[in-house]
C-alpha positions in Angstrom: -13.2 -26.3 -3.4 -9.5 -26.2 -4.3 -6.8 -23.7 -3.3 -3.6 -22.9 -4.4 -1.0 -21.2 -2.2 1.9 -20.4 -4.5 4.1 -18.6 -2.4 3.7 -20.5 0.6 4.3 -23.5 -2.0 1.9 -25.7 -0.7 -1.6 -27.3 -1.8 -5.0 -27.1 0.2 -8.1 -29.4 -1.3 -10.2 -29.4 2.0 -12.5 -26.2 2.9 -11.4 -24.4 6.1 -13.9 -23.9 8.5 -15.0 -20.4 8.6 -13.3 -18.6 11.9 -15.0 -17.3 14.7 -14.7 -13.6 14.1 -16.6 -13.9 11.2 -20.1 -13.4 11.3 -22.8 -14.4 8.3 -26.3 -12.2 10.1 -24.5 -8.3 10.9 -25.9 -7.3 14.1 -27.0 -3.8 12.8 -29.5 -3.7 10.1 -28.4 -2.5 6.6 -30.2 -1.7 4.0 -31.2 -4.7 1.9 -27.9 -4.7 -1.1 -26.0 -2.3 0.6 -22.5 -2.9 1.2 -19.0 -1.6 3.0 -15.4 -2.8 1.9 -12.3 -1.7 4.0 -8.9 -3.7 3.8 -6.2 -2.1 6.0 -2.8 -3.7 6.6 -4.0 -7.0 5.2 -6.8 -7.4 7.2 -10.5 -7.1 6.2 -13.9 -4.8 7.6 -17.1 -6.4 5.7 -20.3 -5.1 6.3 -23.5 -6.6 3.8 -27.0 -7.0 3.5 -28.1 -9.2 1.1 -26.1 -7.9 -1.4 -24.9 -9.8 -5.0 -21.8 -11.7 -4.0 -20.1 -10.4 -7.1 -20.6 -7.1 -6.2 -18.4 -7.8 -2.9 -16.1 -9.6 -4.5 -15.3 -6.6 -7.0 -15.4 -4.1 -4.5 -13.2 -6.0 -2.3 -10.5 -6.6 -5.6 -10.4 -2.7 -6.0 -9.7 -2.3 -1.9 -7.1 -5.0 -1.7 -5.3 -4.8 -5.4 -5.8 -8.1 -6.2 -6.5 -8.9 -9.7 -9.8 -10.7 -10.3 -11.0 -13.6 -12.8 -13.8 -16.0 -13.3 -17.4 -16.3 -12.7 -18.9 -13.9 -10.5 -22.3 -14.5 -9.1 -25.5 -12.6 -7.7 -26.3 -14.9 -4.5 -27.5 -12.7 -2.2 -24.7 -12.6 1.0 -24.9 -11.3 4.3 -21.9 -10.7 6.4 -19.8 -8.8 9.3 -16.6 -9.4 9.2 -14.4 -7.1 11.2 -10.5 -6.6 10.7 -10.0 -10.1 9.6 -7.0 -11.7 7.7 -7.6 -11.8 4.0 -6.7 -15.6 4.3 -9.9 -16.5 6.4 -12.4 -13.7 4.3 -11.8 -15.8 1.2 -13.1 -18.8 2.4 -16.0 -17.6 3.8 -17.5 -15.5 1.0 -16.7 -18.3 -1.2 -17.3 -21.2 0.7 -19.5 -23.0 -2.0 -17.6 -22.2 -4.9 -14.3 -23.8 -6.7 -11.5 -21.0 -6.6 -8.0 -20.6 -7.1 -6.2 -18.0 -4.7 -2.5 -16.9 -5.4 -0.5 -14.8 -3.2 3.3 -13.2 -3.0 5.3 -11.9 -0.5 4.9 -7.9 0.6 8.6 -7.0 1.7 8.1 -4.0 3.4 4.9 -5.5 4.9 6.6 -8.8 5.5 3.7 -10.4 4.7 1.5 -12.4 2.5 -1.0 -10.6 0.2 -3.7 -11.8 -2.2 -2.0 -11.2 -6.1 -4.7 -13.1 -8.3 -8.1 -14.6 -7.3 -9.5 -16.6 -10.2 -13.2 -17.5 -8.9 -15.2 -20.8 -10.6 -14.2 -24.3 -11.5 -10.3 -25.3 -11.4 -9.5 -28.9 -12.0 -7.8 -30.6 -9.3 -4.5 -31.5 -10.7 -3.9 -27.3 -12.3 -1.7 -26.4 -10.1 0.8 -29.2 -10.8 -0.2 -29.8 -14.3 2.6 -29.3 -16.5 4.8 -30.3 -13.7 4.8 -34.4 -14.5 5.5 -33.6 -18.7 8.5 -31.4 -17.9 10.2 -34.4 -15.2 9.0 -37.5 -17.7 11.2 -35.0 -20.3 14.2 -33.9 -17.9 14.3 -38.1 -17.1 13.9 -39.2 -20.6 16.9 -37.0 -21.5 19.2 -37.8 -18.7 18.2 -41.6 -19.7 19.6 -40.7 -23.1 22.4 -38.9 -21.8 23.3 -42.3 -19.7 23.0 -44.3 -22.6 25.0 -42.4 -25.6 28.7 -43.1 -23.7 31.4 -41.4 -25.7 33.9 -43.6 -27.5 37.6 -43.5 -26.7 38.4 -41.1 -29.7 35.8 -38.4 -27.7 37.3 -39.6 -24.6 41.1 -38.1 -25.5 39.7 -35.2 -27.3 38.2 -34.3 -24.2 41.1 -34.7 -22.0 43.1 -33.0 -24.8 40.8 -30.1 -24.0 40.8 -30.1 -20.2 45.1 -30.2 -20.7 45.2 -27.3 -23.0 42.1 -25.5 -20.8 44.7 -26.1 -17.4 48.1 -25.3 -19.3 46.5 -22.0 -20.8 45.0 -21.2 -17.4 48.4 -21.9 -15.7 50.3 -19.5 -18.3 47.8 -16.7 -18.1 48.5 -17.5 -14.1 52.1 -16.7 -14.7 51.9 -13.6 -16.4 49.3 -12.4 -13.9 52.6 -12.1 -11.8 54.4 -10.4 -14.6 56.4 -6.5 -13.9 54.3 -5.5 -17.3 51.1 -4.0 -16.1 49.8 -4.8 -19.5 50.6 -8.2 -19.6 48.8 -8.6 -16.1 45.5 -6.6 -17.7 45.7 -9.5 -20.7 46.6 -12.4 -18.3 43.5 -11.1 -16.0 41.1 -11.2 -18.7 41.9 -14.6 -19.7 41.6 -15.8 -16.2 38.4 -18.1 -15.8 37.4 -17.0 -11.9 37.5 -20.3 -10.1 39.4 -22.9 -7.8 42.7 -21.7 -7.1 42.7 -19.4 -9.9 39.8 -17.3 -8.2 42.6 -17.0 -5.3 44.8 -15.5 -7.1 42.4 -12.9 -8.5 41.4 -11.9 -5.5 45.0 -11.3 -4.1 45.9 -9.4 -6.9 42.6 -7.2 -7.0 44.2 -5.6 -3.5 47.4 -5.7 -4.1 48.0 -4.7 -7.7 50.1 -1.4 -7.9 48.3 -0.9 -11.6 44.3 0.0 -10.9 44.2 -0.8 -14.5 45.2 -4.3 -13.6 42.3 -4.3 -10.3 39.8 -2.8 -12.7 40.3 -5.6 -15.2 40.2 -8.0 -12.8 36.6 -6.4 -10.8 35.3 -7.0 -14.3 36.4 -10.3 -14.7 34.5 -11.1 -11.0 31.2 -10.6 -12.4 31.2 -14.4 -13.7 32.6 -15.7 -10.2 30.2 -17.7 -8.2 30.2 -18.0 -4.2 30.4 -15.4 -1.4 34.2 -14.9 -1.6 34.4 -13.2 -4.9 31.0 -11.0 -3.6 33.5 -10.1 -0.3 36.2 -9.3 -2.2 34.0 -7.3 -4.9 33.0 -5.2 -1.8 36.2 -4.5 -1.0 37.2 -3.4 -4.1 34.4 -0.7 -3.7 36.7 0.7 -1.3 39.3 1.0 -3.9 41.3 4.6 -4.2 40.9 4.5 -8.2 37.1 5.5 -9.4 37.7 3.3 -12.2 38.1 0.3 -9.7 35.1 1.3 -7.8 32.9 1.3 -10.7 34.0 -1.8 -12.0 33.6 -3.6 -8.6 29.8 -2.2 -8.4 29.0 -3.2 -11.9 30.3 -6.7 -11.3 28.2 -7.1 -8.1 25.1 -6.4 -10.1 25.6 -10.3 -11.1 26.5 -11.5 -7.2 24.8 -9.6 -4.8 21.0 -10.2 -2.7 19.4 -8.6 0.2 22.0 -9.5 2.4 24.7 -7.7 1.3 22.7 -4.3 1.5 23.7 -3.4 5.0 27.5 -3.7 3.9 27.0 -1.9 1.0 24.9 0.7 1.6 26.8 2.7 3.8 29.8 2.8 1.4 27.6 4.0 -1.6 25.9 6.8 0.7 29.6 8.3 1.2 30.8 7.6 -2.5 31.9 11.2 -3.9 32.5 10.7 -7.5 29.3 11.0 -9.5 30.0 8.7 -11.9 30.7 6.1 -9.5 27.8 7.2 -7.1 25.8 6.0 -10.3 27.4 2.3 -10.7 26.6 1.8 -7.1 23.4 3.3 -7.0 22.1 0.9 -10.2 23.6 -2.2 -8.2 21.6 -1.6 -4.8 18.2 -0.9 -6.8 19.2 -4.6 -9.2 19.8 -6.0 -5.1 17.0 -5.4 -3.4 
């Protein structure tokens, strides 16, 4: 038997034994084929007599939402299993017979559940098999990569770039401090949000007199990288101008995860301009 455990990312080929609160004769007598199926919370209520294993496995896919695949047989089963993880059920009812078992992660549950049970034989190497072609490629290219060095003509153009790249970033730098809000708006836009340049973003998106100029420069935050820009994003949502606020949410759709929710959430809840109310209500959902 083989299973696969793909959020837990790791590999089981040997059978677990079947655990102790699951028993294979019930110790009240059923009716020969009759069977009960009730999943609550993850955990698992069996009762059978003789009954076609396929015809537990399909009732227990409709209780536990699991999608179902593969060869279902008619071996007559007999079990009691009471409020037992689904993790030790699957072994048991399947215990002669090749499956593949993948499971996600239930966030409100905070839990693993049972997404896709594909029942009947799986070769051994399917859950890594595509994994050795695409590193033999990634290799094979970074070889080629090693081996193709640039001559000295692509060696200047390069550095030709990287000098125009920094004297155009230092300009644009220079005008960000300009008394002509509309030269700071262009000089923000032109601003690649990094290194000592990010710094100076950041300092200007609280201090700026224009909100024009802070807008401009929210937006241009939403291709920063790193926790700082995300902190000073969420600062910005604090901003006086709507236009500011919005801006700042929108460009936090691109940084933001779950652990910027508790920060956030209380400053959307109080927002009182509907369109902004929107920008920050369409961040939290993409952040959760």
């Amino acid at each position: 038997m083989f299973l696969v455990f793909t959020a837990c990312g790791r590999e089981e080929r040997s059978k677990p034994k079947p655990p102790p609160s699951v028993v294979e004769k019930p110790e009240s007598a059923m009716a020969q084929g009759e069977v009960r199926v009730e999943v609550r919370d993850g955990r698992v209520t069996i009762a059978c007599q003789e009954a076609p294993r396929g015809l537990v496995i399909e009732k227990l896919a409709r209780q536990a939402g699991f999608e179902l695949s593969g060869d279902l047989d008619s071996q007559p089963v007999t079990l009691a299993v009471d409020d037992v993880p689904m993790d030790q059920v699957i072994p048991t009812l399947l215990k002669d017979l090749a499956y593949r078992a993948q499971w996600s992660f239930d966030k409100e549950q905070s839990r693993h559940a049972l997404a896709k049970l594909e029942v009947g034989e799986v070769p051994a190497t399917v859950a890594a098999s595509h994994k050795p072609h695409i590193t033999d490629a990634l290799r094979d290219r970074l070889r080629a990569m090693r081996d193709k060095r640039p001559s000295e003509k692509q060696k200047a153009e390069a550095a030709a770039r990287r000098e125009e790249k920094a004297r155009s970033q230092a300009d644009a730098l220079e005008e960000l401090r300009s008394s002509n809000p509309d030269m700071r708006i262009e000089a923000a836009g032109e601003i690649e949000p990094e290194g000592p340049a990010l710094v100076s973003l950041m300092s200007s998106l609280s201090s700026d007199a224009d909100p024009r100029v802070r807008a401009k420069i929210a937006g241009q935050l939403a291709d920063a990288d790193g926790c700082v820009a995300s902190m000073g994003l969420v600062g910005a949502t604090a901003d006086p101008d709507p236009g500011v606020r919005c801006a700042a949410w929108q460009s936090l759709e691109m940084n933001c995860d779950e652990s910027m929710l508790p920060q956030m959430q209380p400053t959307c809840s109080k927002e009182s301009d509907p369109k902004v109310r929107e920008c920050c209500a369409s961040t939290l959902e993409m952040c959760e």
